[in-house]
C-alpha positions as CSV (number, residue, x, y, z in Angstrom):
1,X,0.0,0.0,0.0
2,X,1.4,3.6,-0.7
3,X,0.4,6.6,0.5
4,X,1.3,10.3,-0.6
5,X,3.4,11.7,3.0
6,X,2.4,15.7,2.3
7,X,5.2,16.3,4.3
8,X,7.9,14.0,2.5
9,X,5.8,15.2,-0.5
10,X,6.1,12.0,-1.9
11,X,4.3,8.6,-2.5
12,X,5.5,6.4,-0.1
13,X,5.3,2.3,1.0
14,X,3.3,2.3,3.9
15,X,5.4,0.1,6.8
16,X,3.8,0.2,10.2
17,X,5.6,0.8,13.2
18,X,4.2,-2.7,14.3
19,X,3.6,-5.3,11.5
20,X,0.3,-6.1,11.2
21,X,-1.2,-3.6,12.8
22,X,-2.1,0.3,11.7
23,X,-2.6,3.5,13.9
24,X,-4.6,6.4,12.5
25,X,-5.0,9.9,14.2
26,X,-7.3,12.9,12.9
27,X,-8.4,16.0,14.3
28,X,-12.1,15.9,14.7
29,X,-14.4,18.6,14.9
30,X,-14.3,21.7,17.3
31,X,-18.3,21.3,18.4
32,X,-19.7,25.0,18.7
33,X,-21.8,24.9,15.5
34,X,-23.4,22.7,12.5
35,X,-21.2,20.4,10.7
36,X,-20.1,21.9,7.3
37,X,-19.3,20.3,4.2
38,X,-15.3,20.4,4.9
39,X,-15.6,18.3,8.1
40,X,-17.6,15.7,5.8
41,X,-14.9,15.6,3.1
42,X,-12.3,15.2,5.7
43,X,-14.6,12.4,7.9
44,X,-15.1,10.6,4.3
45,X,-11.5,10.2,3.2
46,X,-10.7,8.9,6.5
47,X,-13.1,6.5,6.7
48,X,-12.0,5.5,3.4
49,X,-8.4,4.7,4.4
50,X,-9.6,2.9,7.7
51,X,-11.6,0.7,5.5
52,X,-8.6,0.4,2.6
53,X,-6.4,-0.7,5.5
54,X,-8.3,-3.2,6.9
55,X,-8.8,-4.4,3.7
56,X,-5.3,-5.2,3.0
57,X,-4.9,-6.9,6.5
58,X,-4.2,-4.1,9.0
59,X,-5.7,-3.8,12.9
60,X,-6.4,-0.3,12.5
61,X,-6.3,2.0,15.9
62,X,-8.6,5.0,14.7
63,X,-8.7,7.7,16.9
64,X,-10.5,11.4,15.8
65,X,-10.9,13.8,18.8
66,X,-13.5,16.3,19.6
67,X,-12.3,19.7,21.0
68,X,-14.8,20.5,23.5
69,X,-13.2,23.3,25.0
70,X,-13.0,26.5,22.8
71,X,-13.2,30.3,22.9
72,X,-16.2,29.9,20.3
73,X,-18.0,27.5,22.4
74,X,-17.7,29.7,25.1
75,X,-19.4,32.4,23.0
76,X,-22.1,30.4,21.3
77,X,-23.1,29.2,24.9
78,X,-23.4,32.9,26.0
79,X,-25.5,33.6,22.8
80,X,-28.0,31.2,23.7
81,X,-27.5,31.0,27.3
82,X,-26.8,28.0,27.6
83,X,-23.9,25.7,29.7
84,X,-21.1,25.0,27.8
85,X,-21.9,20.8,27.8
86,X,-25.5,21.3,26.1
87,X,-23.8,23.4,23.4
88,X,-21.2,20.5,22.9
89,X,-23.7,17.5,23.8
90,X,-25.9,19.1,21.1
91,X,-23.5,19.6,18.3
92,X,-21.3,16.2,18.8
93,X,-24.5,14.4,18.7
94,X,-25.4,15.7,15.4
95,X,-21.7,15.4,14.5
96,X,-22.1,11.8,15.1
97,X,-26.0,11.5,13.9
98,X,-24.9,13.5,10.3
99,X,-21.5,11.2,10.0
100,X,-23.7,7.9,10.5
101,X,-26.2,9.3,7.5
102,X,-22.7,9.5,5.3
103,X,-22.0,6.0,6.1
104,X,-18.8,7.1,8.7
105,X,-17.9,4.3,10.9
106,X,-17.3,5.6,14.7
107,X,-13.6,5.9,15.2
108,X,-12.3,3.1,18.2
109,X,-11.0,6.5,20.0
110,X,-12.5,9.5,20.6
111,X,-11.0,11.4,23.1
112,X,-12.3,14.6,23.9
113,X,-10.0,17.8,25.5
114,X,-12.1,17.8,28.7
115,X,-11.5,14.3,29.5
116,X,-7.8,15.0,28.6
117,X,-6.8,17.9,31.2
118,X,-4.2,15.8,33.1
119,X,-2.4,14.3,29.7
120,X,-2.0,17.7,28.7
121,X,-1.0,19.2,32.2
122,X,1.5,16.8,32.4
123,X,3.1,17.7,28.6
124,X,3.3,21.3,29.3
125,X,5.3,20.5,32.6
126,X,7.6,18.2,30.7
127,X,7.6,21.1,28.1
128,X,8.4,23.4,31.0
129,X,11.2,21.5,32.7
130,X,12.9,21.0,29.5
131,X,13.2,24.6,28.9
132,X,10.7,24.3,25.4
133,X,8.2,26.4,27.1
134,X,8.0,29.2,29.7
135,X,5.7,31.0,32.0
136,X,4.6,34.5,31.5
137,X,4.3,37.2,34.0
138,X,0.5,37.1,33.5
139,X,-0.1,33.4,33.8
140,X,0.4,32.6,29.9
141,X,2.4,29.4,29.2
142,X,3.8,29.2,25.7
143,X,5.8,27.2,23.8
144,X,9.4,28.4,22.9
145,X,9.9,27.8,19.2
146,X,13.7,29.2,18.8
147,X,14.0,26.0,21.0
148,X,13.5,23.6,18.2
149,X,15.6,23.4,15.8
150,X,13.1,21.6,13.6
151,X,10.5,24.0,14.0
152,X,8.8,24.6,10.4
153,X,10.1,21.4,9.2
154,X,6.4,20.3,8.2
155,X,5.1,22.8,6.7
156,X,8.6,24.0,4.7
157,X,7.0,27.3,5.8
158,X,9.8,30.5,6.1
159,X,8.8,32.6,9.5
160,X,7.7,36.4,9.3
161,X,6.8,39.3,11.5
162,X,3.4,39.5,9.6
163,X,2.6,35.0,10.2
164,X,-0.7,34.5,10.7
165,X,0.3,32.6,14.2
166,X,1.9,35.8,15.2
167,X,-0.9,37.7,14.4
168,X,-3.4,35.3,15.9
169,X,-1.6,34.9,19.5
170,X,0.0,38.4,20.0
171,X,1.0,39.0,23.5
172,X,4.2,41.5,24.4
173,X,5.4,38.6,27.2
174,X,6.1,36.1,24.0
175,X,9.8,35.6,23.6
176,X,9.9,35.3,20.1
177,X,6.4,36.6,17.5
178,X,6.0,32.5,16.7
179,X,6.1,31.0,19.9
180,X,2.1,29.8,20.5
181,X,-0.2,29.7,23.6
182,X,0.3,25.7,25.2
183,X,-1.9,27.1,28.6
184,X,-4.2,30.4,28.1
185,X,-4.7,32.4,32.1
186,X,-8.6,33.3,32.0
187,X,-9.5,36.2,34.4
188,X,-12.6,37.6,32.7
189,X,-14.9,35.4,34.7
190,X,-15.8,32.3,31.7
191,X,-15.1,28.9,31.6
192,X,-11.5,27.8,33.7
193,X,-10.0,24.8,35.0
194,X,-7.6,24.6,37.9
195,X,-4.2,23.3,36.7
196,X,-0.7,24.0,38.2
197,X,0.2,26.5,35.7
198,X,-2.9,28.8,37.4
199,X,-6.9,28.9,36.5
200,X,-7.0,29.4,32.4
201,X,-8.3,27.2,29.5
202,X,-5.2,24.8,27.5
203,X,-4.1,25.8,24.6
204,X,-5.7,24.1,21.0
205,X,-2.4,22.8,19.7
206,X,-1.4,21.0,22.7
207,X,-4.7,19.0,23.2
208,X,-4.0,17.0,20.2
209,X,-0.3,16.0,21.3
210,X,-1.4,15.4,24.9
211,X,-4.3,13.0,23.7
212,X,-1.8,11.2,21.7
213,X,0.2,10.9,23.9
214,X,-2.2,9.2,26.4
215,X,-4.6,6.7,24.5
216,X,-1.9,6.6,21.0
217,X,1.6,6.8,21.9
218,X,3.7,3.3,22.4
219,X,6.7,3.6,24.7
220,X,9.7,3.4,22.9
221,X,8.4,3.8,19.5
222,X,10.0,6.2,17.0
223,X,6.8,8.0,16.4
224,X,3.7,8.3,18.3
225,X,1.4,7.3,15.1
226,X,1.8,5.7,12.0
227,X,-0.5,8.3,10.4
228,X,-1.7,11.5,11.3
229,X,-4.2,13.3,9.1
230,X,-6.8,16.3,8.6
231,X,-7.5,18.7,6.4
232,X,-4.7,20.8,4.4
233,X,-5.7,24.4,6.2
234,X,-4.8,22.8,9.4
235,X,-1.1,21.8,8.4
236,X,0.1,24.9,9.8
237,X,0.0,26.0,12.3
238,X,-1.7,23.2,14.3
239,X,0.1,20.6,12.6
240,X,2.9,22.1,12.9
241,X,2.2,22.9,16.4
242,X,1.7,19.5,17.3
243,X,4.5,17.7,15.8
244,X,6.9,20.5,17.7
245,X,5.2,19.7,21.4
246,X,5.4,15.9,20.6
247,X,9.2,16.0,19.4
248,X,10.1,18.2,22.3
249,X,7.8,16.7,25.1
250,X,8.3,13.1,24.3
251,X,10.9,10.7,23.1
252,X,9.8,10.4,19.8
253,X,8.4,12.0,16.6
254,X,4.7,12.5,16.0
255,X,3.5,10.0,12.9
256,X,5.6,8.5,10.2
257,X,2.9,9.5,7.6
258,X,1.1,12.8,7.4
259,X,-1.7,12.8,5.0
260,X,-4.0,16.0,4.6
261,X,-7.4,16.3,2.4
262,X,-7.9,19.3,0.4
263,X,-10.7,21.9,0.8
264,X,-14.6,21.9,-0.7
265,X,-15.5,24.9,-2.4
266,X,-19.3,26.1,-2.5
267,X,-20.3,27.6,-6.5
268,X,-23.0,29.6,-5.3
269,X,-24.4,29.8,-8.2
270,X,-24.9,26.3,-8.9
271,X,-26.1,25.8,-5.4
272,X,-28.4,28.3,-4.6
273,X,-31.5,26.3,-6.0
274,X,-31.6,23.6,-3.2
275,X,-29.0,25.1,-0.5
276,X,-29.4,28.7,-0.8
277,X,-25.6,28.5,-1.0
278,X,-25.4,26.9,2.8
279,X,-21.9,25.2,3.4
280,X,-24.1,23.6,6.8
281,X,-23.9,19.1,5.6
282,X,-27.3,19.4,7.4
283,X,-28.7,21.3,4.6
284,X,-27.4,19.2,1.8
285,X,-28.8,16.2,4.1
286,X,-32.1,17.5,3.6
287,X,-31.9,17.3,0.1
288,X,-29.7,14.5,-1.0
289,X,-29.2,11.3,0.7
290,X,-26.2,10.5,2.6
291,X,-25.1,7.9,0.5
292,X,-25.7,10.1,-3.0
293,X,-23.6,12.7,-1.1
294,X,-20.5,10.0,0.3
295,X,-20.4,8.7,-3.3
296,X,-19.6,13.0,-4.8
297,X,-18.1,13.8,-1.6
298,X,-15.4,10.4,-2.6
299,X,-15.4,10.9,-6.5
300,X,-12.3,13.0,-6.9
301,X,-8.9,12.1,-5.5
302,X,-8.8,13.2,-1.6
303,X,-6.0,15.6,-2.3
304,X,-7.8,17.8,-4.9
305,X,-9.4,21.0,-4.0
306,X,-13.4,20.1,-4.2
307,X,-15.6,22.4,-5.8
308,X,-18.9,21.5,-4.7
309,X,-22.1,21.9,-7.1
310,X,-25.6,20.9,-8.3
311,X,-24.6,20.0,-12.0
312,X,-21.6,17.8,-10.7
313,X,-24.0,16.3,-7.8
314,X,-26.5,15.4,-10.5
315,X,-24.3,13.7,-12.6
316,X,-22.2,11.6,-9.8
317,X,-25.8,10.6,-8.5
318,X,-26.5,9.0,-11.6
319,X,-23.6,7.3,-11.3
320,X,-24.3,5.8,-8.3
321,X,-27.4,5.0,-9.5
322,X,-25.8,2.1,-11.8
323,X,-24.5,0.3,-9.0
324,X,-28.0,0.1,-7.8
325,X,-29.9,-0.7,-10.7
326,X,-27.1,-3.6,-10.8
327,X,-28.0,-4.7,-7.7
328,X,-32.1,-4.4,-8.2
329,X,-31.1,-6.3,-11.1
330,X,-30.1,-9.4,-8.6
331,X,-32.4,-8.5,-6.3
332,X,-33.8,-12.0,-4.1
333,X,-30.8,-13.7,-5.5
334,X,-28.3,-15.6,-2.2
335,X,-25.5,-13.0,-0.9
336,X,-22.2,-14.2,-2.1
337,X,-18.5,-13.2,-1.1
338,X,-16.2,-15.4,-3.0
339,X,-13.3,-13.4,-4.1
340,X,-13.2,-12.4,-8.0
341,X,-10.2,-10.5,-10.2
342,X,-12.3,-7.2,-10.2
343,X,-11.9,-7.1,-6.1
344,X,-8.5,-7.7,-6.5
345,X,-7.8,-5.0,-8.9
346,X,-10.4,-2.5,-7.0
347,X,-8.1,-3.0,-3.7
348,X,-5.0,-2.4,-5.9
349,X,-6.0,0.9,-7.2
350,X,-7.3,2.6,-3.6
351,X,-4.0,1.0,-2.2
352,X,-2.2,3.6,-4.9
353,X,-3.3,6.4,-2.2
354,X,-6.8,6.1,-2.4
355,X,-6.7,6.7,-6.3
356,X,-10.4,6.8,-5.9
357,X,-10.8,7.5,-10.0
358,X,-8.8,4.4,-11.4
359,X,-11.6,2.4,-8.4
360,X,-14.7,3.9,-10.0
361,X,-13.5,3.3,-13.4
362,X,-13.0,-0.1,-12.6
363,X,-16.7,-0.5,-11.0
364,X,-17.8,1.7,-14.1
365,X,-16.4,-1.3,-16.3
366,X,-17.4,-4.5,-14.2
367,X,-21.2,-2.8,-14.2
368,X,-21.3,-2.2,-17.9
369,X,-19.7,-6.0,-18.8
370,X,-22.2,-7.5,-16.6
371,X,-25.2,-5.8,-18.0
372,X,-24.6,-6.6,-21.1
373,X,-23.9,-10.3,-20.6
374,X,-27.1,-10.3,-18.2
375,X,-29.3,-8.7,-21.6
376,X,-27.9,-11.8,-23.8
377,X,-30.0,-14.8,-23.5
378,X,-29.0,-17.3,-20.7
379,X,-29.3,-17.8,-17.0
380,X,-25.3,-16.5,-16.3
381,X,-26.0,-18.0,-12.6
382,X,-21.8,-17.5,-12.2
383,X,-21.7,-13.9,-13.7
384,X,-24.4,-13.5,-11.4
385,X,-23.0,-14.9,-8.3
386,X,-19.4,-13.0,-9.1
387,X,-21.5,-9.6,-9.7
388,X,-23.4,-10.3,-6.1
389,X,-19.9,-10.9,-4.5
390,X,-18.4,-7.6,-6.4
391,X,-21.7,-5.6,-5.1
392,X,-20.8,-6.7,-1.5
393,X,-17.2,-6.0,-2.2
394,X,-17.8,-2.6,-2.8
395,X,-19.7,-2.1,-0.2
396,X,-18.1,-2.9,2.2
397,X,-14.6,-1.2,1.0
398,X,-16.0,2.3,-0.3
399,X,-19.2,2.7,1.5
400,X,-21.7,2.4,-1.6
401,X,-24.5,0.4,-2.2
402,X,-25.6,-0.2,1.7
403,X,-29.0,0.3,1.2
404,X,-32.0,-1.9,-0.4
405,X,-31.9,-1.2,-4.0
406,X,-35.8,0.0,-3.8
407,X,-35.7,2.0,-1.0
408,X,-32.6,4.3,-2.5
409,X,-34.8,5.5,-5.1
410,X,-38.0,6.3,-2.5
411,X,-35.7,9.1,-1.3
412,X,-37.2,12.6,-2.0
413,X,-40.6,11.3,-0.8
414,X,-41.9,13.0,2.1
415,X,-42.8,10.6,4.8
416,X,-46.8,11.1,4.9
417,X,-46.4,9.8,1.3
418,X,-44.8,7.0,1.9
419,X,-46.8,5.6,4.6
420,X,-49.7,6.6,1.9
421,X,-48.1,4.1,-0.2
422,X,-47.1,1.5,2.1
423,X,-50.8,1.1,3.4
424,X,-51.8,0.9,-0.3
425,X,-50.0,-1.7,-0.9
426,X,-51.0,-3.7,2.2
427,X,-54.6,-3.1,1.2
428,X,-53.7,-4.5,-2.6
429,X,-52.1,-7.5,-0.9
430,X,-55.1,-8.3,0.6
431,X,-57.2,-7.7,-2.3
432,X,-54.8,-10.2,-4.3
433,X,-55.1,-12.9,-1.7
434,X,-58.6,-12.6,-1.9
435,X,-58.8,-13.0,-5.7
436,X,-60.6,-9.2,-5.9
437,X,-58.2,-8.4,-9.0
438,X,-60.7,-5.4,-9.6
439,X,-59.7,-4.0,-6.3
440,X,-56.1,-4.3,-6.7
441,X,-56.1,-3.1,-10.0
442,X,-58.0,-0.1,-8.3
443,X,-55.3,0.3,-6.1
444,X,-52.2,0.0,-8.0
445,X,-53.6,3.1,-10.2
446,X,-53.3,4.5,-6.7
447,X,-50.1,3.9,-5.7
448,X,-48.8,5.0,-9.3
449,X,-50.9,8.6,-8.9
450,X,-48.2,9.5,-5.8
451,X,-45.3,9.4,-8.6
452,X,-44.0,6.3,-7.9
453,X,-43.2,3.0,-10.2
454,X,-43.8,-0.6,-8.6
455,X,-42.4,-3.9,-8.4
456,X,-44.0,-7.7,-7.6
457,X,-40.9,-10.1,-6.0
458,X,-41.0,-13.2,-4.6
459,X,-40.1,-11.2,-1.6
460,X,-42.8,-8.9,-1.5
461,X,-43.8,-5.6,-3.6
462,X,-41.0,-2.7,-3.8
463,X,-41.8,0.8,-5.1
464,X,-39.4,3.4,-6.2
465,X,-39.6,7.5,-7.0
466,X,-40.4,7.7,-10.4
């Protein structure tokens, strides 16, 4: 498996620290508002490479954290007056609800920065003791970055008086305009904790290293992680940030791989028909189903700059659409997983670091090649059984195709509708059984006046959105 290190800024083998075995670490969201579109990209391509890696035989560690303590929580609770855990209870439970309707899988770590105070408490004294950070006269602790000499290795970045980081975390105490906040001294009367540093609030970069550190880190390892990921805005400084604390604090670097997704892009024009140009993944939720938006949110490679739109939307849908039309195609036929050539060569291409458009070509070709043998005359049980197994395949490694192949087409169909439908067709199943074809006649002109097409299976009768 390779992987493109956008540190290294090259494609590189992946070789795990332990063999056999893969640890994953992203930065999760900061839960003061709605999820946007970015934090799905990001959740998606991760989930992706969990699933890639397991694929090729890894146990993966996944760990994404939530930051739960923020200056912007602290606002929005103020705003709405409101405690600072039902703002982040409310928006990490419709983090979590929103990431399930993309088809996420929960990471099997997710710390959060209140539940981390000590871990971090104890990396700014060991960043203290060993003269990388320093107290200020008004309770600040920062980090010390003319103390490492690999500061600015990650992000090949050259410092300046005007750096953003300068800018962001100005204080006249700092010793040098780059050094950053590791412990923040609150007096204004909001949210503190007690540490031995004084009351205050930890700073954002160290809450990543310190959870590391604590549910990640193996003792004598070289780095803390095999891979450490998020999005590309976050590279510096908090990247950057990170790795600096961690090299400094600890006795080894921070991950052996750094991979980072690029940014989505609203065209307002495009989108203002269904979103009224909202960047909020609730809003697109509303209108497109979770899977229809995992398949567009996936389509271009992970490290491409993502211009999100209605036109492309439309057209990735219908691409998606194949897959299920293959698979109501089969419907009722036995679930198979025997492995065929087409899985192999699927895993080989998202193993080329998660060349996501050489994997969808492929399923382009093996859903073409099957329909056309399937429209020749003949039973083609094996192509059949080899296209179930290839369905499943996919499924399980990129997410698509989870649902029942009728029920992916009812979306768009408010729900008074469908239980409209649904008792329609109860009542015409009873009218069938009792021979009163007049009746169910009757009411499959019904069920066809809500805009909907219908299907008679073995297993029962199916309806889709016309």
């Amino acid at each position: 498996m390779f992987i493109y290190d956008s540190v290294q800024k090259t494609k590189r083998e992946f070789t795990p620290l332990i063999e056999g075995k893969a640890s994953l670490y992203v930065c999760g969201p900061t839960v003061y508002d709605d999820a946007h579109l970015g934090h799905a990209k990001s959740a998606l391509v991760f989930d992706l490479l969990v699933r890639v890696l397991k694929a090729n035989g890894y146990d993966v560690t996944y760990a994404r954290n939530i930051t739960d303590i923020d200056d912007k929580i602290i606002k929005k609770a103020k705003e709405q007056n409101k405690t600072i855990k039902e703002i982040t209870d409310f928006y990490t439970d419709a983090y979590h609800a929103e990431m399930r309707q993309l088809g996420v899988s929960a990471p099997d770590i997710e710390p959060k920065a209140t539940e981390s105070l000590e871990a971090i408490y104890e990396l700014i004294q060991t960043l203290i003791d060993s003269k990388h950070a320093y107290a200020t006269a008004d309770g600040d602790v920062y980090f010390d970055t003319s103390s490492d000499k690999e500061y600015l290795s990650l992000s090949k970045r050259i410092q300046d008086e005007d750096d953003k980081q300068n800018r962001v975390e100005s204080s006249s105490l700092k010793k040098n305009g780059a050094d950053f906040a590791l412990w923040k001294s609150v007096k204004d009367g909001s949210l503190t904790f007690s540490s031995p540093f004084g009351e205050g609030r930890p700073g954002w970069h160290v809450e990543c290293s310190a959870m590391i550190e604590k549910h990640m880190a193996l003792p004598h390892a070289e780095f803390a992680v095999d891979i450490h990921g998020g999005g590309a805005d976050l590279l510096f400084p908090h990247h950057e940030n990170e790795a600096a604390q961690t090299r400094c604090g600890t006795n080894h670097a921070l991950a052996n791989y750094w991979m980072h997704n690029g940014f989505v892009n609203i065209d307002g024009e495009k989108m203002s028909k269904s979103l009224g140009n909202s960047f909020f993944l609730k809003d697109a939720l509303k209108v497109y189903d979770g899977e229809v938006l995992r398949f567009y949110l996936l389509s271009t490679h992970y490290k491409s700059n993502f211009n999100f739109n209605e036109e492309d939307l439309s057209a990735s849908k219908k691409r998606l659409d194949k897959i299920y039309r293959l698979k109501k195609r089969l419907f009722g036929l036995a679930e198979n997983d025997e492995p065929t050539p087409f899985q192999a060569h699927l895993l080989k291409a998202l193993s080329d670091d998660l060349n996501v458009s050489n994997a969808l070509a492929l399923i382009d070709e093996m859903i073409t090649k099957t329909n056309e043998t399937l429209d020749t005359p003949g039973k083609h049980k094996q192509l059949k059984k080899e296209a179930l197994s290839n369905l499943a395949y996919i499924k399980n490694l990129l997410g698509f195709g989870t649902k029942n192949a009728y029920e992916y087409f009812q979306f768009g169909v408010n729900e008074a509708v469908k239980t409209k439908i649904d008792l329609l067709i109860a009542q015409r199943d009873e009218a069938k059984k009792a021979k009163d074809f007049e009746a169910s006649d009757k009411l499959r002109d019904e069920i066809l006046a809500c805009g909907v097409s219908i299907m008679d299976t073995p297993q029962g009768t199916f309806w889709e959105r016309v």
